[in-house]
N, C-alpha and C positions, 0 to 999 in steps of 0.2 A: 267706189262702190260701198255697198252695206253688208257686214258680216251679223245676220242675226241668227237666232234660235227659234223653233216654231216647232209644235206639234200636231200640226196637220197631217202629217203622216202614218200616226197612232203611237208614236212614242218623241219626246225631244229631238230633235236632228239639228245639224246645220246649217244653214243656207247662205247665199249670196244672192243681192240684188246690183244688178249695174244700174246707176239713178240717170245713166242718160237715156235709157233704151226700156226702162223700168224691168227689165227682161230678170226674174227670179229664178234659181239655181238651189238644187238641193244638192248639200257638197259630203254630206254623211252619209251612209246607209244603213242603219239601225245599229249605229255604234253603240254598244251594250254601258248603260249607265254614264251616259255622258252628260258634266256638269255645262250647262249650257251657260251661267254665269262664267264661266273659268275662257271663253273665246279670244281670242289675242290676235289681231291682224299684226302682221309681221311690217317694220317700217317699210318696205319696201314692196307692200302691197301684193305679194305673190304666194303667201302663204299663210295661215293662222297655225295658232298650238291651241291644245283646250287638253283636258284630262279626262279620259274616259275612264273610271273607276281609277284603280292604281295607277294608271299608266297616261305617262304622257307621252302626244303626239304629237306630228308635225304634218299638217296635210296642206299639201300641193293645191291653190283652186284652181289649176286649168287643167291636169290632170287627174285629180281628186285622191290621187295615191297617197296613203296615210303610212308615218314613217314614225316607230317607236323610238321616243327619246330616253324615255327614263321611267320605271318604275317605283314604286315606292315600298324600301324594302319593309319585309312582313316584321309586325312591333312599331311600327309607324301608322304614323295617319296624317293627311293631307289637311292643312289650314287652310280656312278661305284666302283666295286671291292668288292668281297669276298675272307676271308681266315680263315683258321682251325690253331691253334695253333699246335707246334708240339708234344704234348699229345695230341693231339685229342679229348679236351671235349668242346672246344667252338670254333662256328663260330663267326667273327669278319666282321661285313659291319661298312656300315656309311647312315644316314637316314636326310632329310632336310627339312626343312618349314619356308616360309616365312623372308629368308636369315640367319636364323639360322640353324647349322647342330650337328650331334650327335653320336658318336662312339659306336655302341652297341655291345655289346658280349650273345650269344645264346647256351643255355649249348645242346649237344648233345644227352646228357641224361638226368639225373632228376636236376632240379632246374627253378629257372622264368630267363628271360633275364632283365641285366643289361645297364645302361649305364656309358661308362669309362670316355666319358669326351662331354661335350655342350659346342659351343661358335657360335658367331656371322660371321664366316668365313666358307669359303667351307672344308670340311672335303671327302676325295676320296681314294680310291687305300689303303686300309689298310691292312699291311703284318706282322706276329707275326714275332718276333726276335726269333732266334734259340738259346735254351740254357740262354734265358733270358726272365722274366715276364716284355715284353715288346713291342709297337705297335708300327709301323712304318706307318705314312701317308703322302697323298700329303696334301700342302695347292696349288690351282690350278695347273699351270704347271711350277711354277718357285721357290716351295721351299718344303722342305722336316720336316716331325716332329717327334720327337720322344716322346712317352709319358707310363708311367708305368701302368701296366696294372690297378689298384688301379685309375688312373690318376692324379697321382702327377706327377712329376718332368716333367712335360710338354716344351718341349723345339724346338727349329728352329736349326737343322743340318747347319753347314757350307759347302757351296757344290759352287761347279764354278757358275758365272752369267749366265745367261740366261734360258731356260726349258730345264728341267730335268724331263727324259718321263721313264718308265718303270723300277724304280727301285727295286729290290732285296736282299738280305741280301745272304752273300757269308756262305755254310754250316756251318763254326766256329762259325757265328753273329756276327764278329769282324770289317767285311767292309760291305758298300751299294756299291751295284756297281748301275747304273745307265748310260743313254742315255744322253748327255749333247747337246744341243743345242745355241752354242754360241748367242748372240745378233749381232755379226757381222759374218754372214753368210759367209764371206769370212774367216774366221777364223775356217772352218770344215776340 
């Protein structure tokens, strides 16, 4: 199926399309401030997370029951990007204050949330490696980081000059592909 966003209903919502039967599902019901970017199908296809203002969910699609995971406590604020490892037991965001940011992981089922790694630079866009206990983020829009889920071996990807937008991990986990934005514009 297809987990998209739409505003046909007079504010952002949820939805779900089945592509064999094209049969469409509205799986929210005026969830208050909900980032329609942030939607996360669950590996195992039976649930998405998405963040409705502070707080993130977990909603069931056949019963459409939405289950609080985590808030984001008050002096924080939420960076773009969430994602689900590919076991499916933890959501991975990035939370910031006061020019310090934070890579937190949020068990899906039973346990407290952690954090993988703090530092004093922007932390964004964080994506599990497939096949490896490992998180992939941005640092702003011109460099890429790899770090183990643990947060050790914290490192800076080698990647071409300039910003690099909307990176990925290719199904193996063996390449990042990514959107490159030379610094000489004539060089696209």
């Amino acid at each position: 199926g297809l987990l998209f966003s739409s505003d046909r209903a007079g504010t952002p919502q949820a939805f779900f399309m089945d592509l064999k039967t094209g049969e469409t599902r509205q799986l929210t019901d005026g969830a208050a401030d909900l980032d329609t970017v942030s939607l996360t199908l669950t590996p195992d296809g039976r649930s998405f997370a998405c963040f409705a203002g502070r707080t993130l969910l977990l909603v069931n699609l056949a019963t459409h029951r939405e289950r609080e995971l985590y808030r984001i406590p008050e002096g924080w604020e939420r960076t773009p990007g969430l994602s689900i490892g590919p076991d499916g037991t933890h959501a991975t965001f990035a939370e910031q204050r006061d020019g310090n940011s934070r890579l937190r992981m949020v068990p899906l089922g039973q346990g407290v949330p952690r954090t993988v790694l703090e530092g004093g630079y922007p932390i964004a866009h964080p994506i599990h490696r497939p096949l490896r206990a490992q998180i992939l983020y941005r640092q702003g829009d011109s460099s890429l980081w790899l770090v183990d889920i643990d947060g050790h071996r914290n490192h800076q990807l080698k990647i071409a000059s300039g910003r690099s937008l909307d990176p990925n991990w290719s199904a193996s986990g063996r390449t990042v592909l990514y959107l490159n934005y030379p610094e000489d514009s004539r060089q696209l």
